[in-house]
C-alpha positions in Angstrom: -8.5 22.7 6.6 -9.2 18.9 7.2 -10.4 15.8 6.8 -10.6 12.7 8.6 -11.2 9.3 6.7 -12.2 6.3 8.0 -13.0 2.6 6.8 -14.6 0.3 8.9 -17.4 -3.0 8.4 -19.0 -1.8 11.8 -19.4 1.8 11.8 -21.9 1.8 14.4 -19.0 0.4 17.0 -15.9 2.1 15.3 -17.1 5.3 14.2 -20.7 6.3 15.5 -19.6 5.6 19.1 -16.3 6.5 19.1 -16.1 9.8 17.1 -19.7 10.8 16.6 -21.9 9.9 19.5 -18.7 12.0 21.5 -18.7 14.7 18.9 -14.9 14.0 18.9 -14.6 15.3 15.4 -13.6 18.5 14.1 -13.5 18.3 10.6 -15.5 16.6 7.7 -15.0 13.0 8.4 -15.2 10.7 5.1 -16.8 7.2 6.2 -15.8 4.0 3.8 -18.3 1.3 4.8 -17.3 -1.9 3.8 -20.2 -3.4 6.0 -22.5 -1.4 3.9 -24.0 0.8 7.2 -23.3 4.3 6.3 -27.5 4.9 6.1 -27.7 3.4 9.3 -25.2 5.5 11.2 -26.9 8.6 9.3 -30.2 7.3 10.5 -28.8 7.1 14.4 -27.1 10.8 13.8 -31.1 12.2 13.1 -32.6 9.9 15.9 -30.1 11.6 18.2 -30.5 14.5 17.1 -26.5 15.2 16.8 -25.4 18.6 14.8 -24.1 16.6 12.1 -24.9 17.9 8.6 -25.3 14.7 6.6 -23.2 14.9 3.3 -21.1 17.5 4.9 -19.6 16.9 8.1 -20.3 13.2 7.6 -19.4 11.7 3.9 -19.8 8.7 2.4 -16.8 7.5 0.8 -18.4 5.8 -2.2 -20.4 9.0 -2.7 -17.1 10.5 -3.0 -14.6 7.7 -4.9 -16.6 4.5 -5.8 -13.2 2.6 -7.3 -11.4 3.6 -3.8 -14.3 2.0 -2.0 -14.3 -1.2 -4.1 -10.5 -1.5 -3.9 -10.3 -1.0 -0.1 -13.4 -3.5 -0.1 -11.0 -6.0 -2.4 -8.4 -5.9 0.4 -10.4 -6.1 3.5 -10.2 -9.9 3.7 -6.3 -10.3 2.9 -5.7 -7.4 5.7 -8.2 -9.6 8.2 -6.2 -12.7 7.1 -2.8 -11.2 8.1 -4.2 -9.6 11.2 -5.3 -12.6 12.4 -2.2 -14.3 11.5 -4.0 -16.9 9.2 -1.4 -14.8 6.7 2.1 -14.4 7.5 2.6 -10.6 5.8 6.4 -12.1 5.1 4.5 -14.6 2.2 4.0 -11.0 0.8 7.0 -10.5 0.0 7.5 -13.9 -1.3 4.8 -13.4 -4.0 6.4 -10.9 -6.2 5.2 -12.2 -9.2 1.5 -13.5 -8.2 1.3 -9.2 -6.8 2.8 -8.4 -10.0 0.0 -10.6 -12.2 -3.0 -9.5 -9.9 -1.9 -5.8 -10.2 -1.8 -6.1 -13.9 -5.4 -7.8 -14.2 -6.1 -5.1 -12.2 -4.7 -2.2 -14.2 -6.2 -4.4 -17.2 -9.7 -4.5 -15.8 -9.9 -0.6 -15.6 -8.4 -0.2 -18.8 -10.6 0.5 -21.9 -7.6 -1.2 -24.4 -7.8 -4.5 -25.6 -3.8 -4.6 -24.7 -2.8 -7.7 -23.4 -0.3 -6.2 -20.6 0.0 -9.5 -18.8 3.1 -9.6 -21.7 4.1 -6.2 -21.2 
């Protein structure tokens, strides 16, 4: 058994043409659209008539983990910065504690305490 994942903000370019229009996939393949185009890659799989069973061979992501697509959404423009080399990825590593406080907020933010664990 398999699964492929993928996360892209331009499906029609990364994924439709490359994997699906080629049928280049063998397994389920589990699409996190962070340009918000899953409907229209399912619309071009019907207009071409491909053998892909919507919601089976082809997944939405946030159909499947809505927190996982919001979190990989929440990184998609610090990943583009250091990509591009606007960020250095070594003033990571220099930001221990600002990582630290954002990943605590975030742990806060899904907690349903009132526990202030910004002092823990």
């Amino acid at each position: 058994a398999g699964l492929q994942i993928k996360v892209s903000r331009d499906g029609f370019n990364y994924v439709y043409r490359k994997d699906i229009a080629r049928s280049k996939y063998e397994v389920p393949l589990v699409y996190f659209d962070l340009g918000n185009d899953f409907q229209d890659l399912a619309n071009a799989i019907y207009r071409d008539d491909r053998n892909v069973d919507i919601g089976y061979d082809f997944i939405r992501g946030s159909d499947i983990n809505f927190d996982i697509h919001e979190q990989l959404y929440s990184y998609y423009f610090l990943l583009r910065s250091i990509l591009k080399g606007i960020f250095p990825i070594q003033n990571l590593l220099n930001y221990d504690e600002v990582l630290n406080v954002s990943i605590k907020l975030d742990l806060q933010e899904r907690s349903d305490s009132y526990v202030n664990i910004l002092q823990v």
